[in-house]
TORFI-736288 format. One record per residue (C-alpha): residue number from 1; x, y, z. Coordinates in steps of 0.001 Angstrom, whole numbers, plus 500000, padded with zeros to 6 digits. Layout:
% TORFI-736288
NUM/X/Y/Z
...
% end
This chain:
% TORFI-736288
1/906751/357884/104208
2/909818/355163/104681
3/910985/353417/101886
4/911074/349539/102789
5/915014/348641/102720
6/915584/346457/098990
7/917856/344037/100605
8/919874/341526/098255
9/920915/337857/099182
10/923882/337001/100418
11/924507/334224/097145
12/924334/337262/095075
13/927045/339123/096662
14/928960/336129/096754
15/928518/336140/092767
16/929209/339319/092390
17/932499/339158/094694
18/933958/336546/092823
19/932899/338443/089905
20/934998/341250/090570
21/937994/339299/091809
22/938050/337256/088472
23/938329/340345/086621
24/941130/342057/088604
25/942523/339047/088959
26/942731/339106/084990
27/943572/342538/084594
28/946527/341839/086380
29/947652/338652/084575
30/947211/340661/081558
31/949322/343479/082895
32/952631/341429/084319
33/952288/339588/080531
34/952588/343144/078955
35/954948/344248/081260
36/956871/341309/080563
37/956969/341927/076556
38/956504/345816/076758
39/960030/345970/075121
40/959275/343684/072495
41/956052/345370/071782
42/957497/348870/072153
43/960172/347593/069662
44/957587/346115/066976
45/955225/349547/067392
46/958285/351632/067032
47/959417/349693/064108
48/955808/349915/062687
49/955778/353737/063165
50/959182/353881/060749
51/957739/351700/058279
52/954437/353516/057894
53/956088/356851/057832
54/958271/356304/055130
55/955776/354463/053233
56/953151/357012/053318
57/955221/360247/053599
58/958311/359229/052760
59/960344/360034/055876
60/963428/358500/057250
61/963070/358617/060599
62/966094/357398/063135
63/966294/356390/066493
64/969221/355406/067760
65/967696/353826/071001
66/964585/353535/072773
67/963072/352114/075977
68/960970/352020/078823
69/961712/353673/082500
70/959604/353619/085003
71/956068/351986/084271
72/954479/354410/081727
73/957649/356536/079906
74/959463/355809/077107
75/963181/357551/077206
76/964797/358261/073097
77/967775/359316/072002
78/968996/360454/068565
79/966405/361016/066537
80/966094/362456/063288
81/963061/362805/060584
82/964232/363804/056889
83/962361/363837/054339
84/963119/361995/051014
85/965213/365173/049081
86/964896/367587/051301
87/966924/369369/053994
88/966656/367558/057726
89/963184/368352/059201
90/963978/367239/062959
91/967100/366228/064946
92/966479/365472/068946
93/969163/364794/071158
94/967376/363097/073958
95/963400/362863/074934
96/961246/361305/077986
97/957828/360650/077033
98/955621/359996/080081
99/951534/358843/078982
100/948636/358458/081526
101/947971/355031/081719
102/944131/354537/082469
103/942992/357316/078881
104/945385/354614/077146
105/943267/351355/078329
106/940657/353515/075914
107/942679/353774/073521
108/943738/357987/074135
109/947266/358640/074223
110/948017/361273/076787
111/950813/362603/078103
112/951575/363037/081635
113/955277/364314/081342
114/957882/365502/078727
115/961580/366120/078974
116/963200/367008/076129
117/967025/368109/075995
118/968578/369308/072676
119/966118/369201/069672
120/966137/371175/066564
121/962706/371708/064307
122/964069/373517/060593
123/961589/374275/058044
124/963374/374641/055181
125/962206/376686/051332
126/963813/376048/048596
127/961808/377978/045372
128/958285/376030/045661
129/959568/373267/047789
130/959905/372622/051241
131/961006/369852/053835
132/957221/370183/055304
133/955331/369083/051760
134/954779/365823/052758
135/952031/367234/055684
136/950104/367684/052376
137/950868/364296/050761
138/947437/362071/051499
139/947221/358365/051273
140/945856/356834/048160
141/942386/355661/048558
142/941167/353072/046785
143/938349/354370/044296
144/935634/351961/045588
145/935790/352906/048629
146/933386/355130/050141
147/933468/357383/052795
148/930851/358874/055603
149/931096/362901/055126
150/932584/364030/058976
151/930665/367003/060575
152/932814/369853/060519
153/932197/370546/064516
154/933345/366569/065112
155/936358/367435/063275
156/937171/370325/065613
157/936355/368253/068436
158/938569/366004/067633
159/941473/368520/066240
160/941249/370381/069714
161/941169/367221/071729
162/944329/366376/070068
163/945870/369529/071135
164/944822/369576/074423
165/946049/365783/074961
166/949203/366537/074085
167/949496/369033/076311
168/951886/367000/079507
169/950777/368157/083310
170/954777/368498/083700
171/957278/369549/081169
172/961110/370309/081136
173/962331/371386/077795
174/965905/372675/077291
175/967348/374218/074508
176/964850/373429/071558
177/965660/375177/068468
178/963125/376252/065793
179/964032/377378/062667
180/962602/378438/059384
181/964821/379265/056274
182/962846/380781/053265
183/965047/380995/050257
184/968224/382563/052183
185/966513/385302/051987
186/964831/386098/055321
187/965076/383651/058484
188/963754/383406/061639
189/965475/381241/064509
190/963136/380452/068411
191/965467/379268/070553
192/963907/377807/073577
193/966505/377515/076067
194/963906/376371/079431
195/960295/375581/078704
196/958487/374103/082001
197/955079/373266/082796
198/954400/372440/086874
199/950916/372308/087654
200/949679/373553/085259
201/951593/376632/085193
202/953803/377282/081997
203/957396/379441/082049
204/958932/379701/079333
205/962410/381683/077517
206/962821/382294/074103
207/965615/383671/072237
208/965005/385264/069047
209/967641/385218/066387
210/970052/384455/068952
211/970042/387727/070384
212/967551/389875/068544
213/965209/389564/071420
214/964102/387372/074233
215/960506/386305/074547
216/958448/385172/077419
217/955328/382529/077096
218/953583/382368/080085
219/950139/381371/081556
220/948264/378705/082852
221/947213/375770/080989
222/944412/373278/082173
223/943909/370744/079213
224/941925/368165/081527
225/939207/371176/080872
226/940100/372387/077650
227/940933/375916/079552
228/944102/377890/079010
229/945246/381653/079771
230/948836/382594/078049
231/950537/385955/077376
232/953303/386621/074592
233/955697/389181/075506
234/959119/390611/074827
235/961758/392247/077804
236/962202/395277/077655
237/960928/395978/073863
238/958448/395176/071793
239/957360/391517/070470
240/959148/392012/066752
241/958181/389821/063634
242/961076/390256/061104
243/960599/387417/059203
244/957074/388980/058065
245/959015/392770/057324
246/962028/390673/054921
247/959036/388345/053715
248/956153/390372/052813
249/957297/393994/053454
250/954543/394128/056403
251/956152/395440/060165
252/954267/394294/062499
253/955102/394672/066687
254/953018/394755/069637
255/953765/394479/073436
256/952126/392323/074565
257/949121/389351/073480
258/946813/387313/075520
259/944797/384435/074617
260/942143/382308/076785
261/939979/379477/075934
262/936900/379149/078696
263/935513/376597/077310
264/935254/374119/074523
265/931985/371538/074142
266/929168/370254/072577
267/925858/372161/072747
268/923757/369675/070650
269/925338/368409/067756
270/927222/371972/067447
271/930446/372343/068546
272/931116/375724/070976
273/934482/377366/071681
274/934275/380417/073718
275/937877/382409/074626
276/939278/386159/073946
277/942016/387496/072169
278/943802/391156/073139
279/946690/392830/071998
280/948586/396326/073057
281/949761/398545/071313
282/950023/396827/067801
283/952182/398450/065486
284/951182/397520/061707
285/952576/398488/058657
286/951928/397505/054907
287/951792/399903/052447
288/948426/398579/050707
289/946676/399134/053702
290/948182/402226/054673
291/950974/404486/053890
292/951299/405510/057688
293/952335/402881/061213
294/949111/402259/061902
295/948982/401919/066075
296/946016/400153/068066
297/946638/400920/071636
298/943910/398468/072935
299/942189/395566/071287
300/940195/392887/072852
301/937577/389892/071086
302/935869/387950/072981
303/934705/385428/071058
304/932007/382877/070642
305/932449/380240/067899
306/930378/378110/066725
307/931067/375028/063837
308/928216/372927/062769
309/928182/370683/060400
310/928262/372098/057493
311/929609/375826/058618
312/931994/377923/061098
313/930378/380939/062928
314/931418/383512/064693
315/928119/384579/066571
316/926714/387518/067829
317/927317/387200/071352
318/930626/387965/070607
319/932514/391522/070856
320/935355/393222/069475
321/936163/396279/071746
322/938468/398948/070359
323/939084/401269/073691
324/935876/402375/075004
325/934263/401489/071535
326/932462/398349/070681
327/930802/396082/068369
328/928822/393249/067943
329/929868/391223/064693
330/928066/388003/063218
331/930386/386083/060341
332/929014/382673/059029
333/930669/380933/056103
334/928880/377896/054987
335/930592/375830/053019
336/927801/372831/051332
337/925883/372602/049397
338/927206/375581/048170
339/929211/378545/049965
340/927174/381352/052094
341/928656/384048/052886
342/926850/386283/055752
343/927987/389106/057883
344/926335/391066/060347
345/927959/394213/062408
346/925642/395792/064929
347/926690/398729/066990
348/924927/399831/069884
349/923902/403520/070017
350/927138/404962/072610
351/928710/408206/072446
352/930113/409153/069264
353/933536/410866/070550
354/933846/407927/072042
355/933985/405850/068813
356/935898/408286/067155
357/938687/408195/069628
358/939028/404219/069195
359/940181/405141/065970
360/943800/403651/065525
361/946345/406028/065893
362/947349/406432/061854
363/944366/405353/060754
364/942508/408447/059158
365/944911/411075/058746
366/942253/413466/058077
367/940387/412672/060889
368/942901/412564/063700
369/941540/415486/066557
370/938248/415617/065452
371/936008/416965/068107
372/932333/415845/068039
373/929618/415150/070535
374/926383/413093/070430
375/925356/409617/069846
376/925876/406570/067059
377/925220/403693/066240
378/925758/401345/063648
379/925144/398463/061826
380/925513/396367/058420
381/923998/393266/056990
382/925483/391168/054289
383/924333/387839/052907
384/925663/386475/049748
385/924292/382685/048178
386/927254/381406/045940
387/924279/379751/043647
388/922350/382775/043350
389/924886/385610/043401
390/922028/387937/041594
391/920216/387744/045461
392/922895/389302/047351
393/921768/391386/050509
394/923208/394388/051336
395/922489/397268/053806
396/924397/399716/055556
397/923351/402307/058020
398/925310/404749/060892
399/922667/406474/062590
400/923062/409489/064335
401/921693/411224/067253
402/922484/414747/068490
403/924996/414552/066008
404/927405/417280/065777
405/930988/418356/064651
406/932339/420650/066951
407/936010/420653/066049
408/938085/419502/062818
409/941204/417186/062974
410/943272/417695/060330
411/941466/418590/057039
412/938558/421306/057296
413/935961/418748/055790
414/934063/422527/054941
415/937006/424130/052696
416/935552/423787/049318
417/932461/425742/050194
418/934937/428670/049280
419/937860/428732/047121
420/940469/426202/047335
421/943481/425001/045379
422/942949/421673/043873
423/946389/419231/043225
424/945665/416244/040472
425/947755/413416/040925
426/948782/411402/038439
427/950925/408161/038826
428/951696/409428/042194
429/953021/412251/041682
430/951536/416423/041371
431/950454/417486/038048
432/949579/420948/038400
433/947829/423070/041120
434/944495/424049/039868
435/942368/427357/041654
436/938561/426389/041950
437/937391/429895/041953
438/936970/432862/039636
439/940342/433845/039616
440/940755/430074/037514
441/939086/431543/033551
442/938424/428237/033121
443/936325/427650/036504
444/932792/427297/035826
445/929938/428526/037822
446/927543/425523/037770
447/924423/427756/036343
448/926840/428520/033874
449/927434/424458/032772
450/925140/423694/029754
451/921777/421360/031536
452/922917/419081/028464
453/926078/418184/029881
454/924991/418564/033702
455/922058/415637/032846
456/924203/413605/030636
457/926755/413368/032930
458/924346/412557/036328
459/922690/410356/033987
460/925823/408347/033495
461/927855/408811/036753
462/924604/409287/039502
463/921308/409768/038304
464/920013/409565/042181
465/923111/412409/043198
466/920078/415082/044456
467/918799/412412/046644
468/921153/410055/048027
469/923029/410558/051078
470/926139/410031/049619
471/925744/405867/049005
472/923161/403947/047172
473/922854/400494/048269
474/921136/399363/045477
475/923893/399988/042916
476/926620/398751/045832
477/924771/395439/046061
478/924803/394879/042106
479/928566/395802/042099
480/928998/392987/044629
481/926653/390366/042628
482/928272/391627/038942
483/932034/391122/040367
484/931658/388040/042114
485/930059/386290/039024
486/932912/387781/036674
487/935414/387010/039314
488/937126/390212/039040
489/936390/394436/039780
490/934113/394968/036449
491/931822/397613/038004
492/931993/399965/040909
493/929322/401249/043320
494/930835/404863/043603
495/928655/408121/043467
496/929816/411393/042760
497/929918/412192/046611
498/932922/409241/046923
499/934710/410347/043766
500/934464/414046/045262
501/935840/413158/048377
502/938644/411094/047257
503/939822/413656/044683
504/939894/416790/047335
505/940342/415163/050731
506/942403/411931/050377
507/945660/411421/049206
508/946270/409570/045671
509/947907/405931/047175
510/945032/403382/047123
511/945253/401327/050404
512/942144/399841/052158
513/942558/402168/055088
514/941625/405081/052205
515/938831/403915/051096
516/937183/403426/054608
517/938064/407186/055426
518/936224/407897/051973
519/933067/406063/052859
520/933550/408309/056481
521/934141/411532/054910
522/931371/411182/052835
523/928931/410149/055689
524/929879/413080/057671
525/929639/415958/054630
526/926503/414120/053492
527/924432/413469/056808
528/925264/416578/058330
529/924917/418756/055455
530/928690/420614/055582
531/928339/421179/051776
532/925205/421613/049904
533/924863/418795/047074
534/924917/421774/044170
535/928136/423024/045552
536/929147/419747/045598
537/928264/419286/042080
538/929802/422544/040907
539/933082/421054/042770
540/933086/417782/041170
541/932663/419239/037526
542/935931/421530/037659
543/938010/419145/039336
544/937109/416337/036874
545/939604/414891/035147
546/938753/414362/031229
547/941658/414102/029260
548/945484/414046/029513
549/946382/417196/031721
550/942657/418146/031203
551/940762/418818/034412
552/937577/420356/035107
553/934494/421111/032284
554/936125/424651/031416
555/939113/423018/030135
556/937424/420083/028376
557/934848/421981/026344
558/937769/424321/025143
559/939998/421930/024540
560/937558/419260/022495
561/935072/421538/020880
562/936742/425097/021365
563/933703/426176/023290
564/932718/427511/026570
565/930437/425048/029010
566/927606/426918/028553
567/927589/426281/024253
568/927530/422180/025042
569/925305/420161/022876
570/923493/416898/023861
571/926120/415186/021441
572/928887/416705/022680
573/927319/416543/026380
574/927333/412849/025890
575/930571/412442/024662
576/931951/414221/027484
577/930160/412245/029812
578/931652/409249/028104
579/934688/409792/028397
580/934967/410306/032116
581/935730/406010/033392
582/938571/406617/030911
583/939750/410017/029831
584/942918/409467/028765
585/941234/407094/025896
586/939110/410231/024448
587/940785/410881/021256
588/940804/407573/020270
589/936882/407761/020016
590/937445/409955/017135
591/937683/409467/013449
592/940333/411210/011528
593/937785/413625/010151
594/936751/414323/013487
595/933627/412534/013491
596/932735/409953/016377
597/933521/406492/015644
598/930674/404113/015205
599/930837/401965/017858
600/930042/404863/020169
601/926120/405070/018400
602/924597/402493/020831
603/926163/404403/023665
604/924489/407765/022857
605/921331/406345/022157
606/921106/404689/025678
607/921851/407918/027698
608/919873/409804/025356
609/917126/407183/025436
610/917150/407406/029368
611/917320/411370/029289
612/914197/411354/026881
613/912811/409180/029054
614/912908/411242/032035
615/912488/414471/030343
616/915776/415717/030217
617/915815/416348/026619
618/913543/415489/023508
619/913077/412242/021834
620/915669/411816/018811
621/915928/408459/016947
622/918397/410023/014536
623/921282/409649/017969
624/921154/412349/020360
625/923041/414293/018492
626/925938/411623/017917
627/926512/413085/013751
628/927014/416356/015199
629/930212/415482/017386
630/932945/417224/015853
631/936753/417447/017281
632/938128/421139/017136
633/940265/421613/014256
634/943520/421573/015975
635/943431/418775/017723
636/942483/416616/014251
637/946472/416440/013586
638/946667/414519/016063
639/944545/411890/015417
640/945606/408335/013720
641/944327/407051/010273
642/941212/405011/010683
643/942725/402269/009351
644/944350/402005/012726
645/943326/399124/015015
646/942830/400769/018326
647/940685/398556/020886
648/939500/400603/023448
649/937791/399006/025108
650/940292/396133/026368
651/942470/398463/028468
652/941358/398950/031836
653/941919/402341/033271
654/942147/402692/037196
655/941767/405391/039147
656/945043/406997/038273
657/944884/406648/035050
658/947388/403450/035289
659/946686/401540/031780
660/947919/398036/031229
661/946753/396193/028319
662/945765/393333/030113
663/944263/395294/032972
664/943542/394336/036416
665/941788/391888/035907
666/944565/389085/035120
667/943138/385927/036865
668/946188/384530/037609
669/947034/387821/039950
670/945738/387222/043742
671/942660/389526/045205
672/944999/391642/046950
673/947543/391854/043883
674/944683/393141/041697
675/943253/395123/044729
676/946553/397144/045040
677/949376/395568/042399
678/951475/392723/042933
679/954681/393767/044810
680/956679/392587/041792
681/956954/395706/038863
682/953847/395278/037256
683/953995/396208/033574
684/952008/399262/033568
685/951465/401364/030528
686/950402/405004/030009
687/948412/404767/026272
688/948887/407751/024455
689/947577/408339/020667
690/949512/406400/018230
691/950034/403611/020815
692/948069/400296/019326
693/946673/397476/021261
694/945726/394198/020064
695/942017/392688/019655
696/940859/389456/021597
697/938959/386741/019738
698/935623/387428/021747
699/936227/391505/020837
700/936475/390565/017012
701/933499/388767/016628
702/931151/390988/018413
703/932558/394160/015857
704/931547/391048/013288
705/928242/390688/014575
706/927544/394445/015122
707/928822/395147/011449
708/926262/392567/010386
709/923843/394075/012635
710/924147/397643/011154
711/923823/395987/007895
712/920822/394501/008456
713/919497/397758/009415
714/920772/399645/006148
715/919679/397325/004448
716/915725/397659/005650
% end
């Protein structure tokens, strides 16, 4: 069928031709008058520009001439920025600004061409000030005025759009120093000597500390699309970051790193950035993450990011490969009404050696040359609700199939099925080597450990030891919930499987990199039964430490109640399993008599309780046997008056036995300060008997309100 021809009268198009000739013939009557007072109104923005930047920043900003060339650039020269007080942010010698005129008729500014000759950019730190503060200075707003709440993804549309438009199509830059001074006490100088950008392909040299190094940024940039492809590298070394080693103690090289954006756009009212990120051969080093150079051959993200309104997510499409090893990871933070934290990890089942092999070089020293075949897979799921911490998901699971060890790396994961020597560590450094076998009189078969202490103690430590596989997610996920509402490490998730494995396998330096190869270890003993969990148990009790210089159940019952492990009471079970988060605080539980001291009552009668309760041991309201406690003679002389204030319960002991009277837990310290000690010499204490602390307000009255308590009681 033929569609009948719409055909439009000739007045019309007359109309419409004049139409269209009135209009360019304003447009250009409007563009000779601006071209005819561009100066003056480049001269009145420019002056503007000053004005408002010293105003609301409070920069002096220079330029000692300024004009147009050519129909869209603007040529400077001498131009300096310095901020009110501080050292000179920004000198430039001489700049050519080129914009595209038809994104300006919009009102977008962007640029079409830069040349820049001699320019410096110095950030400059001087204690807790800098010439770059005022990027944090805002504008006062008037407190009646209200403001619409911005999407998150607009803002990163608009951030990135930014970028992108000041990105030129052609570029010349010459000799463009950056600079950043922290202190006079580490420095960093980029000196860019060319920088050029010619259809979209970038060339660049860069001289590093004048001639440290010389770096290369190359790649192809296509802002029209938001796309870009660049590579860092260094010739003929590696791409070196000293400022970060002088700074923060952390070496860090690679050889070379790649970046590309594919795309960046709207996908409903979310905002979508997809790219990759890979890096050779990275080189790390930081001693609280690992005492070794920690190498990564071959790294590669590619990445899928989404930002909504109210969140940033990195989604599950994406995929972090680690040589022939990869995984899927989800990570959503959502920041209103009030902060979400998820993460998700899913591995695909692929061949185990495989995954083991992407292992960094460095990584897990006791791992390195394992030989294994089969499959795994893995994955995790973590969801935490700021506003309801008590809800906090957590799961874990590596799933094997065909599973099988066939060859150890460097530690025989299967040595303590026989005899072994066992080294304590204490501050860092050896105590004493230690023989867990019979040729040790104080090594204890575990049939020959009293069931008083064995149940106490599992009680306490790991009541589900016989049939976990080495984790319990349960107690992990009300570590995370109990921390996170006290804002600092107040209870662990650790079983008797981790503190086995950390003790006998892993060296004594806590770094993050150690406690991942404990959480391996354990996985691999646990789930493929190298150890059986009674000789694990028999293990765990002679290597405990429970006093100072007092390892292992042998020594302890000797040494506190002059007995052998088998003679143990539930009392003196108890105790013993009391003392274990802090050992080093065990005579200080005592009375000068030798009796226990009374705040300890409540204690026995919960683990008690809970053994009666599961018919460990009979019912006894009178305290588990907490009147019968009695230090050996000997040790009594060494005990302080009870008149003697000694609190504790407000040291916190770590690990190591590392005691400071504050603990941990100071607030003011950072995460990673309290995680592994603030690089500054911590004041660190070793308590000792005799050694007093002092009593907070809170502590006090609680003692108050127990004393009134047991009163009460006494009282009927």
């Amino acid at each position: 069928m033929q569609l009948p021809k719409i055909v439009i009268p000739k007045k019309y198009l007359k109309i419409g031709a004049w139409v269209l000739g009135i209009f360019i013939l304003l447009l250009i009557s409007i563009g000779a008058v601006a071209y005819s007072k561009r100066e003056a109104l480049l001269k009145k923005m420019v002056a503007k520009a000053i004005a408002k930047a010293d105003k609301d920043f409070g920069l002096n900003v220079k330029i000692a001439s300024f004009g147009f060339e050519g129909m869209s650039s603007v040529h400077m020269s001498g131009i300096s920025v310095v901020p009110k007080d501080r050292d000179t942010l920004t000198t430039i010698s001489d700049i050519t600004i080129g914009v595209k005129i038809w994104p300006l008729i919009f009102g977008d500014v962007k640029l079409s061409a830069i040349d820049l000759n001699h320019g410096k950019l110095n950030v400059v730190m001087r204690d807790t000030l800098t010439n770059i503060d005022f990027i944090l200075k805002r504008k006062k707003k008037d407190s009646t005025t209200t403001t619409n709440k911005v999407a998150l993804s607009e803002i990163a549309s608009n951030l990135l759009n930014q970028v992108f438009y000041k990105i030129p199509d052609d570029m010349v830059v010459k000799d463009f120093v950056m600079g950043l001074n922290d202190n006079d006490t580490a420095f960093v100088k980029f000196n860019t000597t060319i920088a050029t950008i010619d259809g979209g392909n970038l060339q660049s040299t860069i001289k590093v500390n004048d001639t440290a190094a010389i770096w290369h940024l190359n790649g192809k940039l296509n802002p029209g699309s938001k796309k870009l492809n660049v590579m860092l590298f260094a010739e003929g070394k590696k791409v070196e970051l000293p400022y970060l080693e002088r700074k923060l103690q952390t070496k860090i090289n690679f050889d070379t790193v790649k970046t590309e954006m594919k795309d960046a756009s709207f996908s409903g009212s979310d905002y979508r950035i997809v790219g990759s990120w890979s890096i050779k051969n990275l080189l790390i080093n930081q001693k609280r993450i690992s005492a070794d150079d920690i190498i990564v051959p071959d790294a590669k993200i590619e990445a899928d990011m989404i930002i909504g309104e109210n969140f940033v997510c990195l989604d599950s499409t994406s995929t972090v490969y680690l040589r022939d090893a990869y995984i899927h990871p989800y990570l959503k933070y959502t920041l209103s009404p009030h902060k979400i934290y998820e993460m998700k990890l899913n591995a695909q089942e692929q061949d185990a050696q495989a995954i083991f092999s992407s292992f960094p070089v460095g990584l897990f020293e006791s791992l390195e040359g394992i030989k294994v075949q089969g499959k795994l897979k893995y994955s995790l799921d973590f969801y935490l609700d700021t506003s309801i911490p008590d809800s906090v998901k957590f799961s874990s699971t590596l799933t094997p199939s065909n599973f099988k060890v066939l060859q150890w790396g460097k530690t025989d994961l299967q040595k303590i099925n026989s005899d072994f020597i066992y080294t304590p560590y204490e501050y860092g450094k050896p105590m004493r080597n230690i023989t867990i076998g019979p040729s040790n009189p104080n090594f204890t078969r575990l049939e020959n450990i009293s069931p008083n202490f064995k149940n106490a103690l599992l009680t306490a430590e790991d009541p589900s030891f016989f049939r976990h596989k080495g984790f319990v997610e349960e107690s992990i996920r009300k570590s995370i919930a109990v921390n996170f509402k006290e804002k600092k490490f107040k209870r662990g998730g650790s079983t008797i499987s981790m503190q086995l494995v950390k003790n006998v396998f892993l060296s004594r330096k806590k770094t993050l990199v150690r406690k991942a190869e404990e959480i391996l270890i354990v996985w691999l003993i646990e789930n493929n039964r190298l150890v059986s969990k009674a000789r694990m148990l028999e293990v765990y009790f002679n290597i405990i430490e429970m006093g100072n210089n007092v390892y292992g159940i042998g020594e302890a019952s000797r040494y506190y109640f002059g007995k052998s492990p088998a003679e143990l009471n539930i009392g003196e079970s108890i105790f013993l399993a009391n003392i274990v988060p802090k050992p080093k605080a065990a005579l200080y539980k005592f009375m000068s008599n030798g009796g226990l001291k009374e705040y300890l009552l409540p204690y026995f009668r919960f683990i008690g309780g809970t053994m009666a309760r599961r018919g460990l041991t009979p019912a006894d309201s009178a305290g588990y046997g907490f009147y019968d406690v009695r230090l050996r003679e000997g040790l009594r002389q060494y005990l302080l008056p009870d008149s003697t204030v000694i609190d504790t319960a407000s040291v916190d002991v770590d690990e190591d036995g590392m005691i400071t009277p504050e603990g941990m837990n100071d607030k003011s310290k950072s995460l990673f300060d309290r995680l592994f000690g603030s690089s500054k010499k911590d004041t660190v204490t070793k308590v000792q008997p005799g050694q007093d602390t002092v009593k907070t307000r809170k502590q006090l009255r609680q003692e108050r309100r127990e004393e009134r308590r047991r009163q009460r009681e006494k009282n009927g």
